[in-house]
Structure formats: structure tokens, C-alpha cells
VMD Tcl script that draws the C-alpha trace (Angstrom):
set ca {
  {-32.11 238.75 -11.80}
  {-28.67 236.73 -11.07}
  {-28.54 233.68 -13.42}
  {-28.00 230.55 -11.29}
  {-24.84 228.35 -12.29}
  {-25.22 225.70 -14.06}
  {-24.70 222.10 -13.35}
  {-20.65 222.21 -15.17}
  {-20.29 225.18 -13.09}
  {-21.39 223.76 -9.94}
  {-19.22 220.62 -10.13}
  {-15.98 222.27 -9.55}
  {-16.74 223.71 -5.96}
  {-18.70 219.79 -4.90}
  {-15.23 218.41 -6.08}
  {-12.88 221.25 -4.18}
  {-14.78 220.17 -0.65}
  {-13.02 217.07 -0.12}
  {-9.88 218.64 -0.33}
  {-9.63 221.43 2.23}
  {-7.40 220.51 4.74}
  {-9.21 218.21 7.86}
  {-12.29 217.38 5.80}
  {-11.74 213.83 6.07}
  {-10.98 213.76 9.86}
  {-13.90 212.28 11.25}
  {-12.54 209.88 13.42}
  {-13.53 211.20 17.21}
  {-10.01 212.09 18.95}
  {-8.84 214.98 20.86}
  {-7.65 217.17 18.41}
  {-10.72 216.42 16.09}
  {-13.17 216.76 18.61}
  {-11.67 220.50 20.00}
  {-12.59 221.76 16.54}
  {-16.43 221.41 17.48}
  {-17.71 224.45 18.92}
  {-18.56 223.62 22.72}
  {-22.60 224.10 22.37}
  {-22.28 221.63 19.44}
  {-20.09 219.12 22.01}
  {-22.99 219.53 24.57}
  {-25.86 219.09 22.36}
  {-23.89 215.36 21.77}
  {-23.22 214.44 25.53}
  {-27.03 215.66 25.89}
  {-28.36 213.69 23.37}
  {-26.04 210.73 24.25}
  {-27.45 210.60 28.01}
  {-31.18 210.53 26.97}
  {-30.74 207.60 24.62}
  {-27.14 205.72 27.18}
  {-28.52 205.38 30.52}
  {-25.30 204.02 32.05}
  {-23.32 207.30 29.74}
  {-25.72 209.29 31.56}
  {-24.66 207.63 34.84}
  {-20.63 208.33 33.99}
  {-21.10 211.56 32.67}
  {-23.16 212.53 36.27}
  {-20.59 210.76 38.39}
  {-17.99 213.31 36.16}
  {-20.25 216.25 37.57}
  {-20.40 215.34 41.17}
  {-16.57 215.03 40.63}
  {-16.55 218.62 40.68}
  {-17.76 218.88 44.43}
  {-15.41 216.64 45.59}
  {-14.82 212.88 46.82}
  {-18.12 212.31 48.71}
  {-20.15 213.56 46.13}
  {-18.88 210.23 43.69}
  {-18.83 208.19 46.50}
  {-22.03 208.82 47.70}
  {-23.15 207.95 43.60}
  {-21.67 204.90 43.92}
  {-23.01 204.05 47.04}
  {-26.79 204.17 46.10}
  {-26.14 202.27 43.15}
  {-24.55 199.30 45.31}
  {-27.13 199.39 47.45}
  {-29.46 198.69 45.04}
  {-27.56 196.19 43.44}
  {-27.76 194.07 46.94}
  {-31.19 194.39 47.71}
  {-32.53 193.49 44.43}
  {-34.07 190.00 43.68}
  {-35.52 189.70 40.11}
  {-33.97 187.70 37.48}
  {-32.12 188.96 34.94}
  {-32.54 187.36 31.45}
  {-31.05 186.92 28.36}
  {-33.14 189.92 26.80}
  {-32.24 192.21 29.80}
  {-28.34 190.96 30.32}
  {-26.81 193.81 27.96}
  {-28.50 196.62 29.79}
  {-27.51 195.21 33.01}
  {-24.13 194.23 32.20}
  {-23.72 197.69 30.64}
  {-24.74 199.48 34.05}
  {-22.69 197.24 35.92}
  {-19.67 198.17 33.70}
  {-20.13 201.77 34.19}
  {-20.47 201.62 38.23}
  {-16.86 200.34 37.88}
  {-16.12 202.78 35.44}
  {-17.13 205.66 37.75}
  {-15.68 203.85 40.58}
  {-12.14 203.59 38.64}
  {-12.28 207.29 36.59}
  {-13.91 209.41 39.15}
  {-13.72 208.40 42.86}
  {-10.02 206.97 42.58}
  {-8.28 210.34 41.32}
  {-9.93 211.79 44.10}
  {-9.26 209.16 47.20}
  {-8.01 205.56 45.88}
  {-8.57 204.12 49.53}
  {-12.91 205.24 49.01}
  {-12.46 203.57 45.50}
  {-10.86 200.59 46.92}
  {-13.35 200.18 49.37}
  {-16.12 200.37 46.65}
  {-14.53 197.77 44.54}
  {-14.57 195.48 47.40}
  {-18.24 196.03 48.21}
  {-19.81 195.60 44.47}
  {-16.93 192.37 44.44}
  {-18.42 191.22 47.70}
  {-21.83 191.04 46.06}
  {-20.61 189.02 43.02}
  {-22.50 185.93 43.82}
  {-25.80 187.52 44.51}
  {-25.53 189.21 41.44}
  {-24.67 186.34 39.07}
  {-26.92 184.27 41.05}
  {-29.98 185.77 39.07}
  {-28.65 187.01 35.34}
  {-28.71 184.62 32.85}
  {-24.63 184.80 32.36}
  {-23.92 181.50 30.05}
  {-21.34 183.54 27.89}
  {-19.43 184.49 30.51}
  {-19.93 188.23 29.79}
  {-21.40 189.94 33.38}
  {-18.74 187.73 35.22}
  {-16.15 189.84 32.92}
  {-17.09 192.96 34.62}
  {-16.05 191.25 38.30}
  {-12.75 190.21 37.09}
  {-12.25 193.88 35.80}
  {-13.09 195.37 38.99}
  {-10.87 192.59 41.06}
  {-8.08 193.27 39.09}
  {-8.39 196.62 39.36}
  {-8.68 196.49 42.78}
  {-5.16 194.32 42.86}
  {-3.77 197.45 41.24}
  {-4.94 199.78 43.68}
  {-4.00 198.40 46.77}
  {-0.76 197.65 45.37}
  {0.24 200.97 44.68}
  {-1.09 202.23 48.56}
  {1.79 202.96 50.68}
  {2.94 199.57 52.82}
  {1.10 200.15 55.80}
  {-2.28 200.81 54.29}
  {-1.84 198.00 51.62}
  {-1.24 195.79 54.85}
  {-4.20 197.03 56.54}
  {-6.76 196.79 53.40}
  {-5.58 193.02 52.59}
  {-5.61 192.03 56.59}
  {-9.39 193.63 56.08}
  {-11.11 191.72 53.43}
  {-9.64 188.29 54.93}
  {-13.16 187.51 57.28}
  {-14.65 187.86 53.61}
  {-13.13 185.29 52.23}
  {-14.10 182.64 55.27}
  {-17.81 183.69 53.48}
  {-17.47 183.44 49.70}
  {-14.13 181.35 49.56}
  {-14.87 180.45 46.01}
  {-15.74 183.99 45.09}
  {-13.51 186.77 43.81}
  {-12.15 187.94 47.03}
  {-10.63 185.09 47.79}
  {-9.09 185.27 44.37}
  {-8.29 188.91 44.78}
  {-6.18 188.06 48.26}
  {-3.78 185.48 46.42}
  {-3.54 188.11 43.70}
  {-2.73 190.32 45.85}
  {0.23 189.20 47.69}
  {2.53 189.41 44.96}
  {1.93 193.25 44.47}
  {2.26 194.04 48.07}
  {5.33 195.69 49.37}
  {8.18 193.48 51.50}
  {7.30 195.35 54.51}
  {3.62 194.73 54.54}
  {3.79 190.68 54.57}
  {4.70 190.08 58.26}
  {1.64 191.44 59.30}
  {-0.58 190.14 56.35}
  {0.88 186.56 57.75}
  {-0.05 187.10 61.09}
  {-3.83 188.40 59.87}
  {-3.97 185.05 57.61}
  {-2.96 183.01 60.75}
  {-5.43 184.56 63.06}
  {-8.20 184.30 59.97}
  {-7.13 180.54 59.76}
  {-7.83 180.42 63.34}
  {-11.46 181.16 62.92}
  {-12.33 178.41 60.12}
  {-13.63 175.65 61.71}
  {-10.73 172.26 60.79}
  {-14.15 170.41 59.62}
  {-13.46 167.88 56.24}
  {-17.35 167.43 56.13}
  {-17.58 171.47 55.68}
  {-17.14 172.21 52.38}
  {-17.06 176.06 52.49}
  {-14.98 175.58 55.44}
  {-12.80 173.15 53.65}
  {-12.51 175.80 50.65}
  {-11.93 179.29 52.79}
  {-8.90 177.63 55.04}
  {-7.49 176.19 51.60}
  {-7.65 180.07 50.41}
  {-6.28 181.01 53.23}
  {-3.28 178.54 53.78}
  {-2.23 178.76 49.78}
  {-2.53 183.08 50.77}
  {0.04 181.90 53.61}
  {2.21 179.82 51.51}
  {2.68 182.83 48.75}
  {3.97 184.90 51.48}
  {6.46 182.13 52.54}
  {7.25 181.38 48.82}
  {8.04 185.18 48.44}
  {10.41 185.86 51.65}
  {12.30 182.59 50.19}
  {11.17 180.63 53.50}
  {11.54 176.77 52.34}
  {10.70 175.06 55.45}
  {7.43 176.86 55.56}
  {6.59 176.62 52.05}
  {6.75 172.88 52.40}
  {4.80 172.75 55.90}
  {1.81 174.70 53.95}
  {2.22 172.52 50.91}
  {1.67 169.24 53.43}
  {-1.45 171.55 55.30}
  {-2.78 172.21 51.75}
  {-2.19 169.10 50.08}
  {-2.45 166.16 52.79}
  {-1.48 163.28 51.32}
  {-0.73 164.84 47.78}
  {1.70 167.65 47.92}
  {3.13 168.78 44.66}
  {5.91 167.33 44.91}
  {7.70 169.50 42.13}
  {6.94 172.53 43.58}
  {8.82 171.75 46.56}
  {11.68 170.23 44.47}
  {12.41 173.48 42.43}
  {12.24 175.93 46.04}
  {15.15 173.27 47.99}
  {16.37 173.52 44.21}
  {17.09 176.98 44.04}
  {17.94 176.69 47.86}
  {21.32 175.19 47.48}
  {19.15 171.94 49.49}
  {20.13 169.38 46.27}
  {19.93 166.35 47.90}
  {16.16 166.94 49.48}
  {15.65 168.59 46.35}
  {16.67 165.65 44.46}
  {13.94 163.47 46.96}
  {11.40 165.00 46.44}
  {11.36 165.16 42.67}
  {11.79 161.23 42.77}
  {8.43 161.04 45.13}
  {5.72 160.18 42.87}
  {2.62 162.89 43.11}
  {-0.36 161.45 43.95}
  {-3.69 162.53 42.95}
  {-3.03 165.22 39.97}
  {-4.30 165.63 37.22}
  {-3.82 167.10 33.80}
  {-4.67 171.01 33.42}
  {-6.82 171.56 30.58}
  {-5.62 174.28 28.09}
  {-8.18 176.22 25.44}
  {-7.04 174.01 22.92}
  {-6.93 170.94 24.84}
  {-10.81 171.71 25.16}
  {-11.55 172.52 21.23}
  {-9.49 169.41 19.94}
  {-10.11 166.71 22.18}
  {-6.56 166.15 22.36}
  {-4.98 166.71 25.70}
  {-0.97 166.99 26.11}
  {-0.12 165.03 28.82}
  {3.90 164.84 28.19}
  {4.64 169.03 29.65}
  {4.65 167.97 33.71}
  {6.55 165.35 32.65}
  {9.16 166.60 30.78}
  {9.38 169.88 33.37}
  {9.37 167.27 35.99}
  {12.31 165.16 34.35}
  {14.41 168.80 33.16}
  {14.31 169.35 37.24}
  {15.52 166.28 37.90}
  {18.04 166.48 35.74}
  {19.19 170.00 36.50}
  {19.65 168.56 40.58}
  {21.73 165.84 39.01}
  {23.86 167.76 37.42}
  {24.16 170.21 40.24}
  {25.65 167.32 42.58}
  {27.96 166.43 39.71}
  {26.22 162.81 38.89}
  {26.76 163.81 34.93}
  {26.61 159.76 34.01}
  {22.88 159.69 35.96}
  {21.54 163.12 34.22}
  {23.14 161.56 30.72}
  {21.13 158.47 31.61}
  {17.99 160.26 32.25}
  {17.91 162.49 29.14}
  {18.04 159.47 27.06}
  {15.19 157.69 28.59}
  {13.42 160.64 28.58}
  {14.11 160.82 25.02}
  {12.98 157.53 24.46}
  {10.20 157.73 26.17}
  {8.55 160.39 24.36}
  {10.93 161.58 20.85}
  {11.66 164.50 23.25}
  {13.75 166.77 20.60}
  {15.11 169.12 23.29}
  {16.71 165.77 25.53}
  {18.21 164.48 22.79}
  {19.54 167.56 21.24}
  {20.95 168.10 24.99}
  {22.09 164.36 25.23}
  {24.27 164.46 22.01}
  {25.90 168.17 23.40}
  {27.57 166.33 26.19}
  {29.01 163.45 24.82}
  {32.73 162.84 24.07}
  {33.64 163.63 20.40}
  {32.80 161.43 17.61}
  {29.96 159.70 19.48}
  {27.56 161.61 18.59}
  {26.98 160.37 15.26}
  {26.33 156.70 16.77}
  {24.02 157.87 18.94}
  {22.10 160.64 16.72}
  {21.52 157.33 14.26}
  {20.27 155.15 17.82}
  {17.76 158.06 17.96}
  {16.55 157.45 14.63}
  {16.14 154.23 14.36}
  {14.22 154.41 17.93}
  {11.88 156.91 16.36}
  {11.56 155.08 13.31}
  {10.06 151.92 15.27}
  {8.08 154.79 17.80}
  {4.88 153.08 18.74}
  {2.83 156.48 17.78}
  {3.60 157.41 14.35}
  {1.97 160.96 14.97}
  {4.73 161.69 17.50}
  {7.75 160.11 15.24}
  {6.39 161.94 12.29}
  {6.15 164.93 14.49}
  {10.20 164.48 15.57}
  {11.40 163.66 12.27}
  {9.88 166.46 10.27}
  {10.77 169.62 13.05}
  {14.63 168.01 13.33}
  {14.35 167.68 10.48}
  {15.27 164.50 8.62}
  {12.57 164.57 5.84}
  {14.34 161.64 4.45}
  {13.28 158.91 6.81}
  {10.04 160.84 7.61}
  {9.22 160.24 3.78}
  {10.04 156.57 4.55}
  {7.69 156.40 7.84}
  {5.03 158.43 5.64}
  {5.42 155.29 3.50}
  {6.30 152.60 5.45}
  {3.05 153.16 7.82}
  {0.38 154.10 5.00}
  {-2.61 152.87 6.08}
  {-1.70 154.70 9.29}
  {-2.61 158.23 8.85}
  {-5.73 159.71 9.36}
  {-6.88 163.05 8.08}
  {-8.80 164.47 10.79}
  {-4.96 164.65 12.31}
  {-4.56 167.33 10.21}
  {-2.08 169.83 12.70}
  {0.43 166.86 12.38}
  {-0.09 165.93 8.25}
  {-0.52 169.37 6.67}
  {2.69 170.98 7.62}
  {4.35 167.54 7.83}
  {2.84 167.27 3.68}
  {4.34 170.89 2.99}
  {7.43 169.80 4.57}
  {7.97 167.13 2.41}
  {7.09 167.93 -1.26}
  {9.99 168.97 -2.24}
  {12.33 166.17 -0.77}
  {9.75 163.11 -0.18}
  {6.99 164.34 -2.91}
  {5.29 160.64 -3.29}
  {4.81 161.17 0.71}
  {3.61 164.51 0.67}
  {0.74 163.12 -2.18}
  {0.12 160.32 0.30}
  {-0.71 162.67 3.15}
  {-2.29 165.42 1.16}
  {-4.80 162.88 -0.43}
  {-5.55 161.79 3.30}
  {-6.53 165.43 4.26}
  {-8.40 165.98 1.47}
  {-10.18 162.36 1.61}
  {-11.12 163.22 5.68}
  {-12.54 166.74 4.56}
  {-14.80 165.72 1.73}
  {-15.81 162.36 3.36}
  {-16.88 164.58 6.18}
  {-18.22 167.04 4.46}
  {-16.74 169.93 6.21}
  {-17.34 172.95 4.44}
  {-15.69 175.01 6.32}
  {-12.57 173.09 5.35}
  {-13.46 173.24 1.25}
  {-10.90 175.91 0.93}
  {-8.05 174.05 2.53}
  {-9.13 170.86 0.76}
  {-9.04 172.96 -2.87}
  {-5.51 174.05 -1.84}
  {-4.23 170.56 -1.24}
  {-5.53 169.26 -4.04}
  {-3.42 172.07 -5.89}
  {-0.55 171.84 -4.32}
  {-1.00 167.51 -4.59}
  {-1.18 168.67 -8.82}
  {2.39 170.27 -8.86}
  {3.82 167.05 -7.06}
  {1.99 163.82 -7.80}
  {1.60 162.57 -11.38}
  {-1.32 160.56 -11.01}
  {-3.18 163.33 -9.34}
  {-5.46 163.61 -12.47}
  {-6.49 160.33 -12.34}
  {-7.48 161.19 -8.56}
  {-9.33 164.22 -9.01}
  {-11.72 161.52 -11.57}
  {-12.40 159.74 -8.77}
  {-13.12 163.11 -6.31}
  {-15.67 164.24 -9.02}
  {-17.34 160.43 -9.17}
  {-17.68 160.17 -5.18}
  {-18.02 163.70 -4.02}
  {-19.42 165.48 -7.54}
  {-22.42 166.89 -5.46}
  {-19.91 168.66 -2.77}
  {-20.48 172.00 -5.47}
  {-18.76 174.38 -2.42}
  {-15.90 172.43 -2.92}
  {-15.63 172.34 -6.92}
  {-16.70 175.96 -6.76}
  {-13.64 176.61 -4.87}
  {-11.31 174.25 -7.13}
  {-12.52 175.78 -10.07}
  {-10.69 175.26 -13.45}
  {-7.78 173.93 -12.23}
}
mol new
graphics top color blue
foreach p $ca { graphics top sphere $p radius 0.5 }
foreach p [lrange $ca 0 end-1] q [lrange $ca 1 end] { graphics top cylinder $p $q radius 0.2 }
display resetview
């Protein structure tokens, strides 16, 4: 009878496994995958489509593939179909599954029909986008994630048709423009203005003469608010296409149809601009804009704190350019340095002291300071005078204005602190106590670990920091995620 080997004799061949050569490569990929035997590989996609119903819907669609165009299409079809005569609501508990089909009718829409006939797949796109509204109508969508799949499919759709040769790309936009008269706020109308950048030169006389006759048939009524919407679609469709055959005159003549009484007045200053047209060009950038408003970025939105200076300093840099165009120098000199005093604007005043005469420069680089060292909002001077830098008189206005500075200001005092330790270090212990003070007094945990490395950093530079830390531990000796975070220093 064969002895069996024992355990010490065993161990050697366990250990040996890991070693032979692609034992480790798990991670699916083409060359790992062609190493399974095909059985094994169908036994997966099997047992992948009973537990995936929309992998079992791709993986058909891949099948019908095999007899040909109308086979996907016809896939596709029923599955729109449904989608538009449904009615129930979808809920939160139901939104993955749904969102997950969804994803894969674009998926076989975009990997099987458009290999096999990009105009069928085009036309698909444009019939699930066409039922966007009805769809997100009744699924509870408050993170935004079933409206994802629409903007994947209209994009997709922009890629298409741009790629179609210039008479069909002119055809398919001149097409979907009676959709847009119904769902102007849908993606469609989206997908049009998206559009006419892709399209080729060729195609956007006719695409003009489609938006003018679609323009035609949209009632001119203020009190109709989808009406209102769908010929604003259409005219800022119209004034792309003028914008991109370099036709001024018409640009402006849409802007004034669009706009009314509050044409962006910018807009049509940089086209006459680039024109050679620098005295109109130069009007209409002094015409004040009535009406706007500031666009709100994703940051804008988190912090609260909205930057209202960018129009205005692209709107003054235009100005400025025209001037300088018709050879006033003395006005555009002028006009950077009110611009810079306006606002510390770093990139004015670095521009301002460029074109002066020799050996003035210095007079007015210290006018500069001394205007940012009385700036009515200390953020912004503090701002100017550490990125120039001159971390000699932003020590002073860290000092001079004390009681100013708030911790919760933090993007402005933490690098403006780092900035400073080394040159202005009883400034840099001023701010850092602030941002630590605003954190604790708050009690934002989430900002214990950048309050533990101030308070670090605020040891290396400040000698009385000790004596600060007492009074931490007598006012905020309960904050224990903070003090576990400080540890023994």
C-alpha cells in the first residue's frame, strides 16, 4: 500500500503553485480570457444571462447580429416600443434595474446595429431620445443617474451623424428639427445645437434653410412658453451656423431675435473683433448688457461663494485688445489700471507695468501696493500680495487687519499661512490659530486632521504656541477626534 506524503512533504508542491508562469493572471482581458477553454467561456456568458437580464439582452442583440441589420434593429425596436407605451412609476427600489436596461438598449443600439448600418442606429437613438421626457417623467431620478443614460445616447448620436457623409448629415439634422418645436427643452433640441459644429461646411446651407422654414412654423406668441422656448432653439441653431461661416451681420441680427432687448453684447464685440470691424467692435463692448446674470460653477454651488469678477475682466481684456488694435495705447494703459484697481487684477497690472517707459515701473509697481494695501476686501489684497508675491507687506496686512480674518475662509488663509512662515512667521501663527479656532469652534470633524496639522506646523513657528495648545485642551478638551489626531506632540 503507497504511503501517503506527509505534511513537510506536501508543502513544497502548495508553495511551487504560485509560481508557474500566469498563475496570478486573473484579471479578465483578452489574452487571459483565450486561455479558458470555450465550453468553460460559455458556461460564464450562460450563467451571466440567467442572473443579468439586460447582459442577457446585449449578448442576444450580439446573436441577431449574426443575421444581419434588421435582425438588431428589429430588437431594438420592441424594446422602444415598450418603453413608450408604458405608464407605471418607477421608484427608488426599481431605478437600478431600469436604468441598467435602459443603458444596455443604447449599448446594443451603439455596439451592434451601428457596425452594421449607422443611419438605422441613428434613427434609434433619436426615437428612445425622443421619449426622454416620458421616461423620466415616472422614475424617481433625484441623483441624476437615468438622465445620464440620455446624455450618453445624445452624444452619441452627435458622433454619428457627424461622421455621415455631408448630404445625409444634412438630411438627418433638417429631420429631427419638427421635434424640437415639441420637446424644445428636451435633448433634441440640445442634440441640434450640438450638432452643428460637427457637421460638414457643405451641409449648413441647407440645415439654414430647414431651421428657417422650422422657425416658420412656431407660432411668434410671448404668452407661449413652449413656443417661446422651441423658436429660441431654433434661432440660437441659426445663429451657430452664421457664427461658423464667419457671417457677422447675421450673427448680430439673431443675437437681437434671441435676445430682444438684452443681446450679449460681448459676444458680438469679439465676432466685429476678429472681423477687422474695430470701431463697432469697440461700441458694442462699451454698451452695458442688460439683464445677465452670473453662471454658477460646481464650486460656486458647494461654497456659497460666487466669482463675479471673470465677465468682467474678459469683458475689460476685449476692450482693451480693440483699443490697442486702433492704436489708442494711452486709453488701453488707462483701462488696465482701473481695472487693476478695481479688483487687485494681477494679470492688468503685470501687463500695465510691461508697457511703460523705462524706470517707471518701479513708481508705479509701489502705487500698486500701496492701493492693495488700503484694498477695501482684505481677502482679495491678501490674495494679490501672497501669489505676486510680496510676503513682506502681506505679513504686515496679516497684522495690520487682525481682527479681520475669519477661519471658515480657509482657501484664502491656509496657503496664504504656509506662504508666510518662513518670511512673516508671527503672521502665519496669526492665521493658523484662526483656522484652527473656526474648526474646533465648529466642531468639524471632518476638518480634525487639518486642524492637528496646523497646530503642528503653528509649533515649529510660534513660541507661545504651548501656551495656546493650554488653552485648546481647557475649551475644546472633550473634541477627543481631534486630540486623538494631535497625539503626543
Amino acid at each position: 500500500m503507497a504511503r501517503k506524503p506527509s505534511t513537510a512533504e506536501a508543502a513544497p508542491a502548495r508553495e511551487e503553485a504560485p509560481r508557474r508562469k500566469g498563475a496570478r493572471r486573473t484579471t479578465p482581458s483578452p489574452e487571459t480570457l483565450s486561455a479558458l477553454r470555450p465550453d468553460r467561456l460559455i458556461a460564464l456568458i450562460l450563467g451571466e444571462t440567467e442572473r443579468n437580464p439586460a447582459f442577457k439582452k446585449i449578448v442576444s442583440a450580439a446573436l441577431a447580429a449574426l443575421q444581419g441589420p434588421e435582425a438588431v434593429a428589429a430588437i431594438v425596436d420592441r424594446r422602444l416600443s415598450a418603453l413608450e407605451g408604458a405608464r407605471g412609476f418607477i421608484d427608488w427600489q426599481r431605478r437600478r434595474a431600469f436604468t441598467a436596461d435602459l443603458n444596455a438598449t443604447v449599448s446594443v443600439i451603439l455596439s451592434e446595429l451601428r457596425p452594421l448600418d449607422p443611419v438605422a442606429a441613428l434613427d434609434r437613438l433619436v426615437r428612445f431620445l425622443h421619449g426622454a421626457s416620458g421616461v423620466l417623467a415616472r422614475v424617481d431620478d433625484s441623483l441624476g443617474i437615468t438622465e445620464g443614460v440620455y446624455e450618453r445616447a445624445a452624444e452619441a448620436a452627435v458622433e454619428i451623424a457627424g461622421a455621415l457623409p455631408e448630404a445625409e448629415a444634412g438630411r438627418f439634422a433638417g429631420r429631427i428639427l419638427p421635434l424640437v418645436a415639441d420637446e424644445p427643452d428636451g435633448p433634441l433640441a440640445m442634440l441640434v445645437l450640438d450638432l452643428v459644429p460637427r457637421l460638414p461646411e457643405g451641409a449648413l446651407p441647407g440645415l439654414d434653410a430647414d431651421l428657417a422654414q422650422a422657425l416658420a412654423a412656431v407660432p411668434d406668441a410671448p404668452g407661449d412658453w413652449r413656443a417661446t422656448r422651441a423658436r429660441g432653439r431654433l434661432l440660437r441653431a441659426r445663429q451657430d451656423i452664421a457664427d461658423r461661416r464667419g457671417d457677422v451681420d447675421a450673427f448680430i441680427a439673431l443675437e437681437r431675435a434671441v435676445a430682444g432687448e438684452a443681446p450679449d453684447t460681448g459676444a458680438v464685440a469679439e465676432r466685429l473683433f476678429a472681423a477687422g470691424r474695430l470701431d463697432e467692435a469697440l461700441d458694442w463692448v462699451r454698451r452695458p448688457r442688460q439683464g445677465t446674470g452670473t453662471i454658477l460653477t460646481r464650486e460656486a454651488l458647494i461654497t456659497g461663494r460666487v466669482d463675479t469678477e471673470t465677465p468682467a475682466r474678459a469683458r475689460a481684456a476685449l476692450e482693451i485688445g480693440i483699443l490697442d488694435a486702433l492704436g489708442r495705447a494711452g486709453e488701453a494703459q488707462d483701462l488696465r489700471w482701473q481695472r487693476f484697481c478695481d479688483s487687485l487684477d494681477a494679470v492688468m497690472l503685470r501687463d500695465y507695468l510691461a508697457k511703460l517707459p523705462d524706470f517707471e515701473d518701479d513708481e508705479a509697481l509701489r502705487a500698486a501696493f500701496d492701493r492693495a494695501m488700503a484694498f477695501p476686501q482684505p481677502y482679495r489684497a491678501l490674495t494679490f500680495l501672497i501669489n505676486w508675491p510680496d510676503l513682506e507687506r502681506a505679513g504686515r496686512l496679516v497684522l495690520d487687519r487682525a481682527k479681520t480674518w475669519e477661519g471658515e475662509r480657509y482657501e484664502v488663509l491656509a496657503p496664504a499661512a504656509e506662504a508666510l512662515e518662513q518670511a512673516r512667521p508671527e503672521a502665519a501663527a496669526l492665521l493658523y490659530r484662526r483656522l484652527i479656532d473656526d474648526i474646533l469652534e465648529r466642531g468639524r470633524s471632518q476638518a480634525y486632521a487639518h486642524a492637528a496639522r496646523y497646530l503642528a506646523q503653528l509649533d515649529a513657528i510660534d513660541p507661545g504656541a504651548s501656551g495656546y495648545r493650554d488653552t485648546l485642551r481647557r475649551e475644546h478638551g472633550r473634541k477627543h477626534g481631534f486630540w486623538t489626531l494631535v497625539g503626543g506632540r
